[in-house]
C-alpha positions in Angstrom: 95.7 135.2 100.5 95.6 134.8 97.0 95.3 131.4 94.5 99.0 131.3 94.0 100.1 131.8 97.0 97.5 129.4 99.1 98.2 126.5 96.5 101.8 127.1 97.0 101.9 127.3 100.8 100.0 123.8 100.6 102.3 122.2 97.7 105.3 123.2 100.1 103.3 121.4 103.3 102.5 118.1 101.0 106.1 117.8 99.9 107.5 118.1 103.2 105.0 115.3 104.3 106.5 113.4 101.6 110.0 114.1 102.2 109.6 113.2 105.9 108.1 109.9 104.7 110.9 109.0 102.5 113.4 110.1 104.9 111.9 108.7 108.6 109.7 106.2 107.8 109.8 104.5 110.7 108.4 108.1 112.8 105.5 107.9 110.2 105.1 104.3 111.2 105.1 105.4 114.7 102.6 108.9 114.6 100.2 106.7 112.9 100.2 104.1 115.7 101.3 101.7 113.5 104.1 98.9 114.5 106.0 96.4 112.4 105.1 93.2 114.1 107.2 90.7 112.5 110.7 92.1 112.1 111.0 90.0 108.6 108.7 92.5 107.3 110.3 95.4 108.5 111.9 96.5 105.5 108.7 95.6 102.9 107.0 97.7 105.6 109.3 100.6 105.5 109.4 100.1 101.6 105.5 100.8 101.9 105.6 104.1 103.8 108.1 105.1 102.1 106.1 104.6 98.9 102.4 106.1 100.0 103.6 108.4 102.3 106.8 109.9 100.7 107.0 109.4 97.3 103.4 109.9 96.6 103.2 112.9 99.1 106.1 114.5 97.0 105.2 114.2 93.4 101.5 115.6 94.5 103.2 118.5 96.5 105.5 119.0 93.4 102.4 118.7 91.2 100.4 121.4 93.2 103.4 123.4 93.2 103.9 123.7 89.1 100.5 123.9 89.1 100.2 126.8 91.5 102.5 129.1 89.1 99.8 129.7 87.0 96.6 128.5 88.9 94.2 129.8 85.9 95.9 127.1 83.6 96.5 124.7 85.9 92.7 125.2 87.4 91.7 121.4 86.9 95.6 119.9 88.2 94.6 121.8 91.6 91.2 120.6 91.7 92.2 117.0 91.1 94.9 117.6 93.9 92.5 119.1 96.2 89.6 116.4 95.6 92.6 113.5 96.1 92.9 115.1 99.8 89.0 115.4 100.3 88.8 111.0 99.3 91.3 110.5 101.8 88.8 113.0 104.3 86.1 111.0 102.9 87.6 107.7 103.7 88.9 108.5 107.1 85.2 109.6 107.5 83.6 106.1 106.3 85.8 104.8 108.6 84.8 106.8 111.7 80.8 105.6 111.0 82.4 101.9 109.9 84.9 101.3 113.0 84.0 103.6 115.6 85.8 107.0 117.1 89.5 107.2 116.1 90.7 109.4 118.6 92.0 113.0 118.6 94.9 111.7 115.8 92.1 110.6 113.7 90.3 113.6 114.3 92.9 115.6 114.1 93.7 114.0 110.7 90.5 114.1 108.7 90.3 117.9 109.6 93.9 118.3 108.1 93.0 116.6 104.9 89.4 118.8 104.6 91.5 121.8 105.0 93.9 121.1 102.2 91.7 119.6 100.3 89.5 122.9 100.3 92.1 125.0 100.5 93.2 123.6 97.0 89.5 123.5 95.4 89.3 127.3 96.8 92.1 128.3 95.2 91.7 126.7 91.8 88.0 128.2 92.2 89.1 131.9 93.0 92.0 131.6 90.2 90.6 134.6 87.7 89.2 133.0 84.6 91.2 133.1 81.6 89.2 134.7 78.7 90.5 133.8 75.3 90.9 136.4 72.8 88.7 136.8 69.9 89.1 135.3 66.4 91.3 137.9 64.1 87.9 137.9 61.7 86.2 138.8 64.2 88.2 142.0 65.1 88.0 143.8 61.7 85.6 146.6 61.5 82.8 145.9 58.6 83.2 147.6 55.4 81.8 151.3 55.3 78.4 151.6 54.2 78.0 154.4 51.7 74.7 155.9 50.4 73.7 155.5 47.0 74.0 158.3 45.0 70.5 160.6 44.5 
């Protein structure tokens, strides 16, 4: 698969993360194992998910997808992307030594965010370097050198 197309196929999957955490917030909630406990706080709560998990998870996706129209100008917007993805890997992972086993979600999880986050850096790494053209000076023949005369 080529740069473009793997940063786009993964821009596509992070904004329809984000759109399904704007839109059912409360299923987020849920297939994270979380719970509102106090229903006061219900709507700050949903307010929160619908924050970090949608409207976050959007702009990124929408960021990685400009960005994956031209992957050789956009190199370092996919890279950031892609190392945003491997913190959250990262974290998940401090949290696994800090707190103990998190399950087959949590697995399941930390592998998702390695493989995007990769994906990303691989595609920003295998975009085809740009070279720039050389300076108009630099592009004119020399002068002719003529003999002297005998």
């Amino acid at each position: 698969m080529t740069p473009r197309a793997t940063a786009i196929v993964v821009a596509f999957v992070i904004v329809l993360l984000g759109v399904v955490g704007l839109l059912y917030p409360e299923r987020v909630l849920g297939l994270l194992g979380f719970a509102v406990q106090n229903p006061s706080h219900a709507a700050a709560a949903m307010g929160e998910v619908r924050a970090t998990y949608g409207g976050l998870f959007v702009v990124m996706g929408l960021a990685a997808l400009f960005a994956a129209l031209d992957p050789v100008a956009n190199r370092g917007r996919l890279r950031l992307i892609g190392l945003l993805w491997l913190g959250a890997c990262a974290g998940r992972l401090l949290g696994v030594y800090l707190d103990g086993n998190p399950g087959l979600p949590g697995w399941g999880a930390a592998v998702f965010e390695l493989l995007v986050g990769g994906a990303l850096l691989v595609a920003a790494e295998r975009a085809p370097v740009a070279l720039h053209e050389a300076p108009m000076a630099a592009a004119v023949a020399p002068p002719a050198v003529t003999s002297p005369p005998p």
